[in-house]
C-alpha positions as CSV (number, residue, x, y, z in Angstrom):
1,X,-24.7,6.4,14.2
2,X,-24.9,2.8,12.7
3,X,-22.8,2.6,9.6
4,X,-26.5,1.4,7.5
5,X,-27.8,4.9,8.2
6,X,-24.6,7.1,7.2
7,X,-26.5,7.7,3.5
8,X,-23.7,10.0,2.8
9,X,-20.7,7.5,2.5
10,X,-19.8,6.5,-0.8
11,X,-21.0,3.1,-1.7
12,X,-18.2,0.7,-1.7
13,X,-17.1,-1.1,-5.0
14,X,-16.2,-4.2,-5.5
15,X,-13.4,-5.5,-8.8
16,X,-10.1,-6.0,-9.4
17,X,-8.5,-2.6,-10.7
18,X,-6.9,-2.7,-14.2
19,X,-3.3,-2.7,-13.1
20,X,-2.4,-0.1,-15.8
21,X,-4.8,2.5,-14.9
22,X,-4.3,2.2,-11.1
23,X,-0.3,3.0,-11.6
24,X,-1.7,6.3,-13.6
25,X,-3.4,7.2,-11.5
26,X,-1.1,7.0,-8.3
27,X,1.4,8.9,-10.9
28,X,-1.5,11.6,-11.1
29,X,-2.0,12.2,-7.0
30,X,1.6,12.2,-6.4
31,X,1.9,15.0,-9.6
32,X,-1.2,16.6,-7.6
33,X,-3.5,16.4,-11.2
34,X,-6.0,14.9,-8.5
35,X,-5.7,16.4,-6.0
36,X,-9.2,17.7,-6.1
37,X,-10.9,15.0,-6.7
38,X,-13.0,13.0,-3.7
39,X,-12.6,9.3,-3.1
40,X,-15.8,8.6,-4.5
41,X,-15.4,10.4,-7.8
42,X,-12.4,7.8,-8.1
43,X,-14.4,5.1,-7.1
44,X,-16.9,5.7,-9.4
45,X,-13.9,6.1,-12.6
46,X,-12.3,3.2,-11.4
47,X,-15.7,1.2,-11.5
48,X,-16.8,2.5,-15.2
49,X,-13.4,1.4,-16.5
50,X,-13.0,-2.0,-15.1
51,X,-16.5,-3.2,-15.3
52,X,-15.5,-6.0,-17.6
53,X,-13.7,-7.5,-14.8
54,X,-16.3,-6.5,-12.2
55,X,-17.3,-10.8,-12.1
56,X,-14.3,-11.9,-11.6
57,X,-13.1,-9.8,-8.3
58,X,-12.8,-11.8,-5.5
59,X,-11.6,-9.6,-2.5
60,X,-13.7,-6.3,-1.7
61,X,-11.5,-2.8,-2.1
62,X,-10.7,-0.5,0.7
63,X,-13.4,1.6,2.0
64,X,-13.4,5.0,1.7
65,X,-11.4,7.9,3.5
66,X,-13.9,8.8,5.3
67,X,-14.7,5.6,6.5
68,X,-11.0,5.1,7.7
69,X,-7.7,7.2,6.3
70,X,-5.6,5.9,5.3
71,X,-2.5,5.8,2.4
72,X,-3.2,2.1,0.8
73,X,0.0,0.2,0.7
74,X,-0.2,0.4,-3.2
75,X,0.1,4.4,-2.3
76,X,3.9,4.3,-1.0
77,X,5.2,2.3,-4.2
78,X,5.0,3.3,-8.1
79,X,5.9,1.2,-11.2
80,X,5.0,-1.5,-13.0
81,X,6.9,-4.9,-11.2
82,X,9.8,-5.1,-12.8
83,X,10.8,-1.2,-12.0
84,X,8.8,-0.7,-8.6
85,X,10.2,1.3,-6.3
86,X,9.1,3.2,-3.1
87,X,7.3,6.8,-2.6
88,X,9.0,7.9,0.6
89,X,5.9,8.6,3.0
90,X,5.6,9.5,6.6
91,X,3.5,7.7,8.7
92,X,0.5,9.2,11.0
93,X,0.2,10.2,14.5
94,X,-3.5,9.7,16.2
95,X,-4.9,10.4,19.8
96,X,-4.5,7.8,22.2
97,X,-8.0,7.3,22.1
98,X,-8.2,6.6,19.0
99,X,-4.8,4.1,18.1
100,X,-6.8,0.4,19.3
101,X,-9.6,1.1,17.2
102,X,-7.3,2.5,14.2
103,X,-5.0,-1.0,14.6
104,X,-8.2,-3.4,14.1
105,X,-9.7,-1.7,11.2
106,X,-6.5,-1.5,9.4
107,X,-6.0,-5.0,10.2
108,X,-9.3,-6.1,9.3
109,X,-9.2,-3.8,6.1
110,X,-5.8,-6.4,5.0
111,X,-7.3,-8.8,5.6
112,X,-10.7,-8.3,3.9
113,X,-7.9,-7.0,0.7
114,X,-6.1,-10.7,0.6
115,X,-9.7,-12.6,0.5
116,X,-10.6,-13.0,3.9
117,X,-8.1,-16.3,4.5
118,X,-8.4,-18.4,8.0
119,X,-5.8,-20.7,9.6
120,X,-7.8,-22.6,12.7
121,X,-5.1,-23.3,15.3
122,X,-7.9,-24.8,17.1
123,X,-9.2,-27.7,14.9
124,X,-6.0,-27.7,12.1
125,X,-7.6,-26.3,9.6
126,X,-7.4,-23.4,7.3
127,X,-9.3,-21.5,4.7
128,X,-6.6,-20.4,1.7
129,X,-7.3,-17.2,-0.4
130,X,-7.9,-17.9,-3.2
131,X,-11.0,-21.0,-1.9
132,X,-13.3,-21.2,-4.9
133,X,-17.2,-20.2,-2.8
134,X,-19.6,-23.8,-4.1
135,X,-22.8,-23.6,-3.2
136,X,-23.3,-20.4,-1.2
137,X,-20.6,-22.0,1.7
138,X,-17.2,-21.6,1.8
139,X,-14.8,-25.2,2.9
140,X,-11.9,-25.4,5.3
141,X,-9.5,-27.6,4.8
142,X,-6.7,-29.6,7.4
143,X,-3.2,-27.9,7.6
144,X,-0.7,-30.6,6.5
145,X,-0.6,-29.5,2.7
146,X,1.6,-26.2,2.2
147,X,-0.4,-23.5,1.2
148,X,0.0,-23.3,-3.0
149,X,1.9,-20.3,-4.3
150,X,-0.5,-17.8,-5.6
151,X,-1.0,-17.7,-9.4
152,X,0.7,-14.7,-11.7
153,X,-2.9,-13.3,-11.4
154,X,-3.2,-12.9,-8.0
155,X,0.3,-12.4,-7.3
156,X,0.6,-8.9,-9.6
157,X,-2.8,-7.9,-8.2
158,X,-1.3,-8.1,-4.5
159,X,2.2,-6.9,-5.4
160,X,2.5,-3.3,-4.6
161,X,0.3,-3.8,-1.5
162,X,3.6,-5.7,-0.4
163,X,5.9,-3.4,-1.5
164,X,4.1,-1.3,0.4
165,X,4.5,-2.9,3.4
166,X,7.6,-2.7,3.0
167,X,8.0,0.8,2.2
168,X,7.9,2.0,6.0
169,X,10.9,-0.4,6.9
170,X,14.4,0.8,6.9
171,X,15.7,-1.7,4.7
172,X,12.3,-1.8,2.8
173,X,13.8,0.2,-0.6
174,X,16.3,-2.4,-1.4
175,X,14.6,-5.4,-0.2
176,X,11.4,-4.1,-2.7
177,X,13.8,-3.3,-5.5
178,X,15.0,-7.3,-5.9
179,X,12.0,-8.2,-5.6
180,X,11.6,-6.0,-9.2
181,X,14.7,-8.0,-10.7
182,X,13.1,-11.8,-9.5
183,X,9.6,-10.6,-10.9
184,X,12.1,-9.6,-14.3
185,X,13.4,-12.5,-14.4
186,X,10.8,-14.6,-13.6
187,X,7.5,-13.3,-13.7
188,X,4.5,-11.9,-11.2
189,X,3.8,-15.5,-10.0
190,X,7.7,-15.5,-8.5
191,X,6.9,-15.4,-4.7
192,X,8.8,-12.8,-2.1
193,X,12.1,-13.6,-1.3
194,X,12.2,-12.4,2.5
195,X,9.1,-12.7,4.7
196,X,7.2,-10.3,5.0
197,X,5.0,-10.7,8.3
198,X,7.2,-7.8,10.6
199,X,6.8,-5.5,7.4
200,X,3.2,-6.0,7.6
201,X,2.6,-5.4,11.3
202,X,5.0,-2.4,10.6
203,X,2.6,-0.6,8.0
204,X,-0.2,-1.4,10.2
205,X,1.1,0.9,13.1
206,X,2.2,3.5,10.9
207,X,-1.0,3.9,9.5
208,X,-2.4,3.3,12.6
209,X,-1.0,6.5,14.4
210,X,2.1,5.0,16.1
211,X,4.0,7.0,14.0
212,X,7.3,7.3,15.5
213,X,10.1,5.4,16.7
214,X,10.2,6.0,20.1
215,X,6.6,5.0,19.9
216,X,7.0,1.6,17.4
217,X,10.3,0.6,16.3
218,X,9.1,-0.4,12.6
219,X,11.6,-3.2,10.8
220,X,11.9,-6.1,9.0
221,X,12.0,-8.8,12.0
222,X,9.9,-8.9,15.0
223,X,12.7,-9.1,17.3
224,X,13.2,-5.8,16.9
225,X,10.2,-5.0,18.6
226,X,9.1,-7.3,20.9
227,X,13.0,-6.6,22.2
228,X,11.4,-2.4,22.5
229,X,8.7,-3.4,24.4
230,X,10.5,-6.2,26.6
231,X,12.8,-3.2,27.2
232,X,10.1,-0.9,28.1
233,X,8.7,-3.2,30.5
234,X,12.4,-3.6,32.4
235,X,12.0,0.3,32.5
236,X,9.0,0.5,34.7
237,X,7.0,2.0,31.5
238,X,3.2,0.7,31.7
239,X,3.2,-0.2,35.2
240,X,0.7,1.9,37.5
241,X,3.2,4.1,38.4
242,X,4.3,5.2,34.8
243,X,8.3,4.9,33.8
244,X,10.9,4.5,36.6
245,X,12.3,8.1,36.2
246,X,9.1,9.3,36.2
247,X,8.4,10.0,33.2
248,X,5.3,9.7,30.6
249,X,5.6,7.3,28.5
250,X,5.8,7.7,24.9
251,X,6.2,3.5,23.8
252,X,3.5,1.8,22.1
253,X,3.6,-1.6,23.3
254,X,4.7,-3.1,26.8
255,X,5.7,-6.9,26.8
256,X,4.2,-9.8,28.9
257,X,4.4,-12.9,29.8
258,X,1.5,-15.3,28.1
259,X,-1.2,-15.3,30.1
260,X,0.3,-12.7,32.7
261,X,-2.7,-10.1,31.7
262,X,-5.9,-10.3,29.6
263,X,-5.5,-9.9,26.1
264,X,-7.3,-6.6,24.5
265,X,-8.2,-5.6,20.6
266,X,-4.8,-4.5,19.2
267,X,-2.4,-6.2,21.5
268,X,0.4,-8.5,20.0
269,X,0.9,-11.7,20.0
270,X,4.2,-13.6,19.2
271,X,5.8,-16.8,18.4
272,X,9.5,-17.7,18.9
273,X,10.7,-20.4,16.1
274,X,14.2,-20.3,16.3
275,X,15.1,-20.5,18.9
276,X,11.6,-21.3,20.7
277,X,11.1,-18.9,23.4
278,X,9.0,-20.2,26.4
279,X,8.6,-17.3,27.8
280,X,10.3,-13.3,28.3
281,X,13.1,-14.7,30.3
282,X,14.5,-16.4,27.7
283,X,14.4,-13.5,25.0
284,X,16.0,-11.2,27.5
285,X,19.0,-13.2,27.2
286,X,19.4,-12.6,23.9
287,X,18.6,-9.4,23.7
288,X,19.8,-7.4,20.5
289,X,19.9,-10.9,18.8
290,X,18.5,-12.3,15.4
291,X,15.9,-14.6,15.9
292,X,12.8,-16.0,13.9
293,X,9.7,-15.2,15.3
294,X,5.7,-13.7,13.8
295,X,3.6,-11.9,15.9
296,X,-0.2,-11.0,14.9
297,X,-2.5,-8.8,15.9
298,X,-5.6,-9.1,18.4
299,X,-8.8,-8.1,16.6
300,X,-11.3,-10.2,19.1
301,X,-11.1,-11.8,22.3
302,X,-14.6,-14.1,22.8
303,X,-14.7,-14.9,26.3
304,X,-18.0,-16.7,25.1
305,X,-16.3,-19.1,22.8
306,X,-13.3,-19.2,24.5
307,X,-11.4,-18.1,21.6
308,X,-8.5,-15.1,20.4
309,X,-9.2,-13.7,17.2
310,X,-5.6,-12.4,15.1
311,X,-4.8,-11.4,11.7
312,X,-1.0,-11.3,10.8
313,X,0.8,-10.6,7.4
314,X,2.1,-13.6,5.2
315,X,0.5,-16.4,7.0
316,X,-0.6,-18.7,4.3
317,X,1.1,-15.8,2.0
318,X,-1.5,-13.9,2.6
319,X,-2.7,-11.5,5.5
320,X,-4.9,-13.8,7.4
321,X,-6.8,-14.6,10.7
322,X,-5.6,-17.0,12.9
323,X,-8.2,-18.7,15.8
324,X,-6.2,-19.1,18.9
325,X,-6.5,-20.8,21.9
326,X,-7.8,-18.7,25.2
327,X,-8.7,-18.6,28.7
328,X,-11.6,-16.4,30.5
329,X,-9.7,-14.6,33.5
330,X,-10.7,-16.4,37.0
331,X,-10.9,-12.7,39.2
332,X,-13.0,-10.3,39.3
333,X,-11.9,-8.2,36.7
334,X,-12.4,-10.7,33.9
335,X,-11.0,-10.4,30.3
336,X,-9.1,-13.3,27.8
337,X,-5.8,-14.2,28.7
338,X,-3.9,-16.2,25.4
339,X,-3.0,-20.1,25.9
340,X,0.6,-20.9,24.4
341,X,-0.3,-24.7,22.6
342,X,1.9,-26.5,20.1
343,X,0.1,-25.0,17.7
344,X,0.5,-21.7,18.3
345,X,4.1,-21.6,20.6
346,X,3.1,-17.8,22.1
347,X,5.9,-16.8,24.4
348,X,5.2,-12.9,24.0
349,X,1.8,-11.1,24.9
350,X,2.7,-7.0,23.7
351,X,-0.1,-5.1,25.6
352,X,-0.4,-1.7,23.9
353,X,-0.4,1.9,25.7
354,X,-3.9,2.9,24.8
355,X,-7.4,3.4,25.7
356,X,-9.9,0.0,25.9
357,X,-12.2,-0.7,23.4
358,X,-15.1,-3.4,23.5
359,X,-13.0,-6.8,23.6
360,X,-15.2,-7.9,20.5
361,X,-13.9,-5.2,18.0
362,X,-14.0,-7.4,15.0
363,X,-17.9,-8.3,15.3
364,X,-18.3,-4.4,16.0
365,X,-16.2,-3.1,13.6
366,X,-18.1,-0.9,10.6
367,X,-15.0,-0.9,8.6
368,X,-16.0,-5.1,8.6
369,X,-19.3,-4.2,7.8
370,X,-18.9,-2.3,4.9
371,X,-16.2,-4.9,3.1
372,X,-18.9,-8.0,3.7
373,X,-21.9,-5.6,2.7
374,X,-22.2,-7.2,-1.0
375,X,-23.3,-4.3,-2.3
376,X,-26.8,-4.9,-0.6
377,X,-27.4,-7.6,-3.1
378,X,-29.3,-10.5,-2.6
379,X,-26.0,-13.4,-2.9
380,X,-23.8,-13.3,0.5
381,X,-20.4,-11.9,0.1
382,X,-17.1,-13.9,0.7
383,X,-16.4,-12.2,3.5
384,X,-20.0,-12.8,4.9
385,X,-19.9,-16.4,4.2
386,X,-16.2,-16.9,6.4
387,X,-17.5,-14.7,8.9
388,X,-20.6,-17.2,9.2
389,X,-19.0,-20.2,9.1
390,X,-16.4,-18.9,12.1
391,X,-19.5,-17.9,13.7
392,X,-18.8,-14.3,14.0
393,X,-21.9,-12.1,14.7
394,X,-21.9,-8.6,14.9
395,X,-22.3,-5.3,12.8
396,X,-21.5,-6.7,9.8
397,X,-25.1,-9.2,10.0
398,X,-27.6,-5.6,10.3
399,X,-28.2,-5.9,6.5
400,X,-29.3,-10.3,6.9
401,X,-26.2,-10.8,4.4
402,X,-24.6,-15.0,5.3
403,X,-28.0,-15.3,7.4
């Protein structure tokens, strides 16, 4: 059924939430005074109260549950900044069917949250969050200035989204509780202290229905997990034959050498920066060690434009798409296979254990469709606008919005 037809879905609002209300309100489900109450009632309270600052939102919220469950990030923290602690949650468990599809819309979802941001590896350029929309087009610019801390504003509205992210690490209680003390000491602009990209990739496949360890090793560095799934691959898991012991396997992601095998809709991608891997080989032999590294998602391999499509978590402090470099396959079979460049260093390709979906899930998505939907009225959304200027066509274009 095409998402324009499903009457029954609540229609999506667009403001930034008064940050006093929204922490009553978690306080309220987590008491269970709410627990009756559908998303779209809340929508609709949330709207009436924060009308005021209905002109001044810049990033769409999330859609609704039935649309795509889902605890929001906000949902595993409570507190105002300087007290903010964690809800201890579990994370899901979905059909195997279902996981690829689950990791893009989650992904895009983030994405869409932070205000749709864009860093080009292909032409040095990016497109920071907070871009200021002149003239019905949005403007990227090169990549040689740092991207600007975010203001107080911005930086308490996206707060407990981060926390949240957080919240599913191990060390993710204590590392969220100084943040509290800096933002005590020195106010919501203050930014994170430790990086948060692995967090974010974390609470993406715990929402996503790779609930468990054995399944996704969630932590605070990628290492930790690019190490699973190198480690999964040594053990025969994801080869044609299944494990070596002949067993089923129960891991998430299986690792790869850059362009060893196409690249699908929520595969990984990672970078080595210190050290700078060049490929598996020389991860293996530092196995169990530190090291800096980022990995991002796969949302769209184009084998018409040649290009990889990935949105990863505090890339220009923000969760963010990134265009990489790719390559359409020479056999028979096809597919994009991911070009390392200076750029983008890729040593790592993490192919997930899950069913295929249609390699251009970000075009297809309805989840995309609903955040660059505008409400149906007549001025092109921000997220419409980014998607036409990257050139993006898809679900999200069935109402003429950016054309």
């Amino acid at each position: 059924m095409s998402l324009f037809s499903m009457t029954t879905l609540p229609v999506l609002s667009r403001f930034r939430s008064a940050r006093p209300l929204a922490t009553l309100l978690r306080r309220a489900v987590h008491m269970g005074a709410a627990t009756h109450l559908r998303f779209a009632t809340l929508s609709a309270v949330l709207l009436a109260v924060a009308l005021p600052l209905a002109a001044q939102a810049q990033s769409p919220d999330r859609v609704p549950a039935e649309m795509l469950e889902i605890t929001p990030p906000s949902g595993r923290v409570e507190g105002e900044l300087s007290r903010m602690s964690i809800v201890p949650l579990g994370c899901r468990s979905a059909p195997s069917a279902d996981v690829r599809r689950r990791i893009v819309d989650v992904a895009i979802q983030e994405w869409a949250f932070f205000g749709f941001p864009v860093l080009d590896r292909l032409n040095g350029a990016r497109l920071l969050p907070d871009t200021r929309i002149r003239a019905g087009r949005v403007t990227f610019e090169n990549t040689t200035r740092r991207a600007p801390t975010p203001n107080a504003r911005e930086g308490e509205r996206v707060a407990a989204t981060i926390a949240g992210y957080w919240a599913v690490t191990p060390e993710g209680a204590g590392i969220v509780a100084a943040q509290a003390r800096r933002w005590e000491e020195r106010g919501a602009g203050v930014r994170w202290n430790a990086p948060w990209s692995a967090a974010f990739i974390s609470w993406v496949m715990c929402e996503a229905g790779l609930g468990t360890r054995d399944e996704f090793h969630r932590a605070i560095a990628h290492w930790t997990y690019i190490d699973q799934a190198i480690r999964a691959r040594d053990a025969g898991e994801g080869a044609p034959g299944g494990a070596s012991d002949g067993s089923r396997s129960r891991v998430g992601y299986v690792a790869y050498d850059i362009g060893e095998r196409a690249v699908e809709p929520g595969d990984l991608l990672c970078s080595g920066r210190r050290p700078r891997y060049a490929n598996l080989a020389g991860r293996r032999l530092q196995m169990g060690e530190g090291a800096s590294s980022h990995c991002d998602i796969v949302v769209e391999a184009d084998a018409e434009t040649g290009r990889i499509l990935a949105i990863g978590g505090n890339v220009l402090r923000a969760v963010s798409l990134k265009v990489l470099a790719g390559r359409p396959g020479r056999g028979p079979e096809g597919g994009m296979y991911a070009v390392a460049t200076s750029a983008a260093p890729l040593f790592a390709h993490l192919k997930l254990q899950a069913e295929p979906i249609d390699d251009r899930a970000l075009s297809d998505s309805e989840v995309l469709a609903a955040l660059t939907s505008g409400n149906g009225g007549p001025t092109p959304s921000r997220g419409a606008l980014v998607l036409d200027a990257l050139s993006v066509q898809g679900a999200w274009m069935e109402q003429g919005i950016g054309r």
